[in-house]
C-alpha positions as CSV (number, residue, x, y, z in Angstrom):
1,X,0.0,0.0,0.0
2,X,1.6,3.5,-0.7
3,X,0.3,6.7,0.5
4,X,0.0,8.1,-3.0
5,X,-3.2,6.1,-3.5
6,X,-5.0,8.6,-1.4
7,X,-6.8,10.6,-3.9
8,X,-6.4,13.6,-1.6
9,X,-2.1,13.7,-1.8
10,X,-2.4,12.8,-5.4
11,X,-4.7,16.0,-5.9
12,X,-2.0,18.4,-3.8
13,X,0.9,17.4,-5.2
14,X,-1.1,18.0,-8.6
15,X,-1.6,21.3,-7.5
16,X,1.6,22.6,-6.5
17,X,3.1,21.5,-9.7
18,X,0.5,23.3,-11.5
19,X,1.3,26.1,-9.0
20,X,5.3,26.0,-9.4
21,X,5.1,25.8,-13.6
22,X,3.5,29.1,-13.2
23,X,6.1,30.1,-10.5
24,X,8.8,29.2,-13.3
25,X,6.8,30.3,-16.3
26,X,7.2,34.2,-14.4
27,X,10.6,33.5,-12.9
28,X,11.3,33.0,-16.7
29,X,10.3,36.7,-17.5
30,X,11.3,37.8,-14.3
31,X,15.0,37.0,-15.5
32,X,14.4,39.4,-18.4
33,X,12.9,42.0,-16.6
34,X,15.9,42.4,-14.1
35,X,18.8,42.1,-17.1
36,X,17.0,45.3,-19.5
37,X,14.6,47.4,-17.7
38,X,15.2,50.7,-17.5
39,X,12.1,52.7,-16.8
40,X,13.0,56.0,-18.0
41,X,13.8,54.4,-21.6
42,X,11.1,54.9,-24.1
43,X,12.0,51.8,-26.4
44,X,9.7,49.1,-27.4
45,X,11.7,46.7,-25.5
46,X,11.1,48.7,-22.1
47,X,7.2,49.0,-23.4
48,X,7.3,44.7,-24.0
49,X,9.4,44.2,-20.3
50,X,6.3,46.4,-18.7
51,X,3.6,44.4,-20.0
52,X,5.4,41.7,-19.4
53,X,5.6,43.2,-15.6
54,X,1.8,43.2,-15.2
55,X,1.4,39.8,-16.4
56,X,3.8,38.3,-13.5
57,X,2.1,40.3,-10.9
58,X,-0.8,38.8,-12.1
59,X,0.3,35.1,-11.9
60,X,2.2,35.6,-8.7
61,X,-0.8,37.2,-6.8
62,X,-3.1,33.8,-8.3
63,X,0.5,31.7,-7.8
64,X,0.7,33.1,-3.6
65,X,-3.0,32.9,-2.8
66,X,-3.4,29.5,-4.0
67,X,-0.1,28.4,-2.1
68,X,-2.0,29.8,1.0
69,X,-4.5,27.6,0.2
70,X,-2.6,24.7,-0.5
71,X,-0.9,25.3,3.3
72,X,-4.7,24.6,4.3
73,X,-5.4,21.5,2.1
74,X,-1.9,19.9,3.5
75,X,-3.0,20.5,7.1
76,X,-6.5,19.0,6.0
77,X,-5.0,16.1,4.2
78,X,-3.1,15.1,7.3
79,X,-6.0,14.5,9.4
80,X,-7.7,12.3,6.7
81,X,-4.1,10.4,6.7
82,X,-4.7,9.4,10.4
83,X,-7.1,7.1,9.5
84,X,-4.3,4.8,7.3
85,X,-1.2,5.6,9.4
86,X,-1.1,3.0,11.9
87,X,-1.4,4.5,15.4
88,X,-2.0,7.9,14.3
89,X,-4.9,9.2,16.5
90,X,-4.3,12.7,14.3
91,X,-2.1,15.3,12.4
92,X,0.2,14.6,15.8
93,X,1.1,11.2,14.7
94,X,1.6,12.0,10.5
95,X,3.3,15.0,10.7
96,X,6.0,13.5,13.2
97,X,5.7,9.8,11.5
98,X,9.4,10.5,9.6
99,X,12.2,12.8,10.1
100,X,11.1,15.1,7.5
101,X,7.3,15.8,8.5
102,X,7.5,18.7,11.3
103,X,10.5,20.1,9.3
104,X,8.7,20.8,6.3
105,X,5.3,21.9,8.4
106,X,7.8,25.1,9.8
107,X,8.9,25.3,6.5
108,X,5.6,25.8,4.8
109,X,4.8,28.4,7.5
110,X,7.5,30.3,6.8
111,X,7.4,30.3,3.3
112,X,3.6,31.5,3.6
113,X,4.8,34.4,5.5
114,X,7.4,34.6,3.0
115,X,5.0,35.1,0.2
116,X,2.5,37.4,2.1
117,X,6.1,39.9,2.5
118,X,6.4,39.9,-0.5
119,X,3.0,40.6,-1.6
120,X,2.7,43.7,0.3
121,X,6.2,44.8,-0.8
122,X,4.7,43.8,-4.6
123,X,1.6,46.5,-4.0
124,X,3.9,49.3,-3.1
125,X,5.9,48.9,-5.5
126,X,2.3,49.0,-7.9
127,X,1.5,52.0,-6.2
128,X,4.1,53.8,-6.9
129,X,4.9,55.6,-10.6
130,X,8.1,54.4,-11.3
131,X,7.9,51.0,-9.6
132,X,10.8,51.8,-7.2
133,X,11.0,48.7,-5.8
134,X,10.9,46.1,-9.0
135,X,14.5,44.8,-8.8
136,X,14.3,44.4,-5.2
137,X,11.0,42.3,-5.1
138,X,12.1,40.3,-8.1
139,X,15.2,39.2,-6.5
140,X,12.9,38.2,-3.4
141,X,10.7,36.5,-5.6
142,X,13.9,34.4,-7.1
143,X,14.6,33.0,-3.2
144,X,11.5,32.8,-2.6
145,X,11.0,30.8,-5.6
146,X,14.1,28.6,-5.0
147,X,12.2,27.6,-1.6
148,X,8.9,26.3,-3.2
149,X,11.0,24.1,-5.1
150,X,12.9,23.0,-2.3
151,X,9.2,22.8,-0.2
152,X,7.9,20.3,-3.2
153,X,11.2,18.1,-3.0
154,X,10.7,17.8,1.1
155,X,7.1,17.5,0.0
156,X,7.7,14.1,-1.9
157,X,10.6,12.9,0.3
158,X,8.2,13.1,3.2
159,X,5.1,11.0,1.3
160,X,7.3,8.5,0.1
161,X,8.5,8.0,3.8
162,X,5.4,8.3,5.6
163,X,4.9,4.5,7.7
164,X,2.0,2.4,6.4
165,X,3.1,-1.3,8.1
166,X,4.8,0.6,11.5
167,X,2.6,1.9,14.5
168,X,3.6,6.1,15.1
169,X,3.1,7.5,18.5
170,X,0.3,9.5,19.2
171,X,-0.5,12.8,20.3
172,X,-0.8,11.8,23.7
173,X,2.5,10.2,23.8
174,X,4.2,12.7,21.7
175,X,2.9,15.9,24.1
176,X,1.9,14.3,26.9
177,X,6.1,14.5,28.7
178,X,6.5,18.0,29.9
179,X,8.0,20.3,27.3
180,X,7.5,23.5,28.9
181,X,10.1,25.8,27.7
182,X,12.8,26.9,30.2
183,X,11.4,24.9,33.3
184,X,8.3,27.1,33.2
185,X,4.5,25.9,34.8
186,X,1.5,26.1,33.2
187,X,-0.2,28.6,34.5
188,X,3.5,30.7,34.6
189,X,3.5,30.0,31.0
190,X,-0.1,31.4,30.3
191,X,0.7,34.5,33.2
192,X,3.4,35.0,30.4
193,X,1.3,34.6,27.1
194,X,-0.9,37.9,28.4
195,X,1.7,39.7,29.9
196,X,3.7,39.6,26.3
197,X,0.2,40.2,24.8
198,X,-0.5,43.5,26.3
199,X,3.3,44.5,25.5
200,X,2.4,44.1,22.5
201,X,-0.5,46.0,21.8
202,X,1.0,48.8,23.5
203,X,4.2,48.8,21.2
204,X,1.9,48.5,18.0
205,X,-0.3,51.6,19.3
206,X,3.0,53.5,19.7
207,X,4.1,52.6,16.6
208,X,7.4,50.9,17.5
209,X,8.0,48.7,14.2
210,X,11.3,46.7,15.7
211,X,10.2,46.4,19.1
212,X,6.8,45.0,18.3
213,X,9.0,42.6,15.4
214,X,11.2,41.4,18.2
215,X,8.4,40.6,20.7
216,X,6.2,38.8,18.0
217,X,8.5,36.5,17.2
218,X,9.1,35.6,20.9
219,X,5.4,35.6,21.3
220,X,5.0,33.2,18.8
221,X,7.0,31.2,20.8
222,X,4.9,31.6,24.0
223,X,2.0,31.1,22.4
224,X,2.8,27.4,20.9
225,X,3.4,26.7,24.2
226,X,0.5,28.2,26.2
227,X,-2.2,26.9,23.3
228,X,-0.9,23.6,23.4
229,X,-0.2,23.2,27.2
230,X,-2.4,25.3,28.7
231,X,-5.8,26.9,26.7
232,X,-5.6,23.5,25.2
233,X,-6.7,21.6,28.0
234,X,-9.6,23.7,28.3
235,X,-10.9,23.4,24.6
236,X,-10.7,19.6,25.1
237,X,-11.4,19.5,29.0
238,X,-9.7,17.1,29.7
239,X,-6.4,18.0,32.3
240,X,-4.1,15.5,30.0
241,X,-4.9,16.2,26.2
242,X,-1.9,18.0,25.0
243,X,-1.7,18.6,21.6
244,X,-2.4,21.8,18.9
245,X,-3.7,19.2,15.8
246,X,-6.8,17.8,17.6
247,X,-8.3,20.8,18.1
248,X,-8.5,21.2,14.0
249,X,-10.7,18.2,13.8
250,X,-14.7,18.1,13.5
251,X,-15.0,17.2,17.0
252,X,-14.3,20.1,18.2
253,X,-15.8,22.2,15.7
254,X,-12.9,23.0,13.9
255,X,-12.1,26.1,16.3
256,X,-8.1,25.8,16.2
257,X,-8.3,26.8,12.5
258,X,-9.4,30.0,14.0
259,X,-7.1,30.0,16.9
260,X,-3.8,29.3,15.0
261,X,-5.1,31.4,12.3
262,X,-5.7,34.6,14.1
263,X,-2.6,33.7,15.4
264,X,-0.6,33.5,12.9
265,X,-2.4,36.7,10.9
266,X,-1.3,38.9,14.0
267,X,2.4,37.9,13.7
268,X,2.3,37.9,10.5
269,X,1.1,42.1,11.0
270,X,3.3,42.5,13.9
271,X,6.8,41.6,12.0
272,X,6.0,42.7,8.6
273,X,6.2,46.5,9.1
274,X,9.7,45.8,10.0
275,X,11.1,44.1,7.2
276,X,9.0,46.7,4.8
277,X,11.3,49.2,6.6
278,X,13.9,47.0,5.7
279,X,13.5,46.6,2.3
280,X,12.5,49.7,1.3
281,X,13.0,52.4,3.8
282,X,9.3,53.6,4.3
283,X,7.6,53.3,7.5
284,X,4.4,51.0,7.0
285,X,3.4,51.0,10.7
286,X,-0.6,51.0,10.0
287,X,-0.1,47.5,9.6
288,X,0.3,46.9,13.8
289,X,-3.2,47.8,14.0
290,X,-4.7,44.7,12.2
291,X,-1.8,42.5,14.3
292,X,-3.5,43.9,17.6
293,X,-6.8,42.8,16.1
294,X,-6.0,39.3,15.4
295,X,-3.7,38.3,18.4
296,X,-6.8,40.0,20.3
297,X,-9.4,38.1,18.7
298,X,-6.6,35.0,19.1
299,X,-6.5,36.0,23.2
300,X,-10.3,36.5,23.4
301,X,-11.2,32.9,21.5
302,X,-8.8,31.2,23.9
303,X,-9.6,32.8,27.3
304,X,-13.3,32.2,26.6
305,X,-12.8,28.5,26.5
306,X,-10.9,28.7,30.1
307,X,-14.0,31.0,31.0
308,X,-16.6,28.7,29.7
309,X,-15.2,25.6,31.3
310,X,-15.3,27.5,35.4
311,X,-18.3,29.0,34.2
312,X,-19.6,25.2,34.0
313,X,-17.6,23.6,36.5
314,X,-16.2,26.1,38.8
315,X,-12.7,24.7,38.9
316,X,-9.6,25.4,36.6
317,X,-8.0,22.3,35.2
C-alpha cells in the first residue's frame, strides 16, 4: 500500500506542480525584466518588459493565494491520513511519522509568511509611478522561488516515507512529557502569554516597528506553548490532552483553525512593518493595528474557553 493512493495527496501534489510551472513560467520573465529594464527608456523593449511586468504580478498574486490555500489543504489532508497511518490518533502522529514531517510543516509556515512579505512589498511597488522597488522584489521572488521548489522536493521525500506497516506515536505520547520551555509551569507560561500580549499591543499603538517585530517573534513562541499546554486543556477539557492538531478536527468544531489562524495573521502584521522598513525604507506602521486585532481576537477565543469551562464547573483544570 503507498500513501499516493490517497486521492487527496495525489490532488495536492497536482496542484503545487501546477502552482510551481506558473512560479517558473514568471521566474522566466522575471530574468528578463531584471537584465534590460530601464524605466526611463522609451524603447519598445522597455514598453514589451512592462507588460510583461503586469502579467507576472498577475500570476504571482493567483500563484501566492493558492499556495495559501494549499498550506490549508496539507494541514487538511493530514487528518484524513490518520485514518491509514497506523497509530496515528491525528495530524500529531503524520506529521511527526518521519524525520522530515515537522521540518517541512515550519517550513511551509515560513514560506507563507514569505510570500504574504512579498505581496505587500509587490503593491507598493504597484502604487508607486516608477515602480521603485521592482529589482528588489524580483530578487525576493527568485529565493522565494528557490524555496517552493525546495518545499515540493521535502514534499515528496516526506510522502514516500510516511509508515503504512509501523505503528507512530500519538499525540498523547508525543505531548503528553513535559515540554514547557525553560522549566516554566503552566499557569506561569499562560501568566506569560498575556503579559507579552499586552506588551504588545502597547508597542503596535506606539508605533514601534522593531520592538513589536522582536516581541512577536518571541510571542509566537509563547503562544505554541501556552495553546498547546495550557488553553488547550480547556478546549478539550480534559487536564491530559496535549496537543495543537486535535483541536482542528470536526470534533471540536474546527475552532483551532481560527485559533492558529488569528494567530498567525497577528504575527504575521506585527513583523512585517519591520522588514518593509527594511527593504524599502518607508515606514508601513498602520499595519500593527490589524496585528493587535488578530492576536486580540486569538486571546479572546482562547480565554473564553478557560471562562466557559469555570463558568460550567467552577474549577480550573
Amino acid at each position: 500500500m503507498s500513501i499516493f493512493l490517497s486521492n487527496d495527496i495525489i490532488a495536492f501534489l497536482f496542484a503545487e506542480l501546477i502552482v510551481i510551472a506558473l512560479m517558473g513560467i514568471s521566474q522566466f520573465y522575471i530574468v528578463s525584466i531584471l537584465r534590460f529594464w530601464d524605466f526611463d527608456s522609451s524603447s519598445p523593449l522597455q514598453y514589451s518588459l512592462e507588460k510583461k511586468n503586469y502579467l507576472v504580478n498577475t500570476i504571482l498574486f493567483f500563484s501566492a493565494f493558492c499556495k495559501i490555500i494549499l498550506f490549508i489543504f496539507f494541514v487538511l489532508s493530514l487528518d484524513e491520513l490518520a485514518s491509514i497511518v497506523p497509530g496515528a490518533m491525528c495530524s500529531a502522529g503524520v506529521i511527526g511519522s518521519n524525520a522530515y514531517g515537522n521540518f517541512l510543516l515550519l517550513f511551509k509556515i515560513l514560506l507563507i509568511f514569505s510570500l504574504g512579505f512579498w505581496l505587500v512589498l509587490n503593491r507598493l511597488d504597484l502604487n508607486a509611478i516608477n515602480f521603485p522597488f521592482l529589482r528588489r522584489k524580483y530578487f525576493i521572488f527568485s529565493v522565494i522561488f528557490a524555496l517552493v521548489l525546495l518545499e515540493f522536493l521535502l514534499e515528496i521525500l516526506y510522502f514516500l516515507n510516511i509508515p503504512l506497516k509501523v505503528p507512530v506515536f500519538c499525540c498523547s505520547v508525543v505531548f503528553n512529557a513535559p515540554k514547557l520551555p525553560f522549566g516554566y509551569t503552566q499557569n506561569a507560561l499562560a501568566m506569560i502569554f498575556y503579559v507579552l500580549f499586552v506588551a504588545i499591543l502597547v508597542l503596535n499603538f506606539t508605533k514601534q516597528s522593531l520592538a513589536s517585530f522582536g516581541l512577536n517573534l518571541i510571542f509566537l513562541f509563547v503562544a505554541y506553548y501556552a495553546i498547546t499546554y495550557f488553553f488547550g486543556l480547556y478546549i478539550y477539557e480534559q487536564p491530559n490532552h496535549k496537543c495543537p492538531y486535535c483541536m482542528l478536527s470536526k470534533d471540536y468544531f474546527y475552532v483551532g483553525y481560527a485559533i492558529w489562524g488569528t494567530l498567525f495573521l497577528g504575527i504575521f502584521y506585527g513583523i512585517v512593518p519591520f522588514l518593509i522598513e527594511l527593504a524599502t525604507k518607508q515606514t508601513y506602521t498602520h499595519l500593527l493595528k490589524f496585528s493587535s486585532i488578530f492576536l486580540s481576537l486569538c486571546v479572546l477565543l482562547c480565554s473564553f474557553f478557560v471562562a466557559r469551562y469555570y463558568i460550567l464547573y467552577g474549577v480550573f483544570l
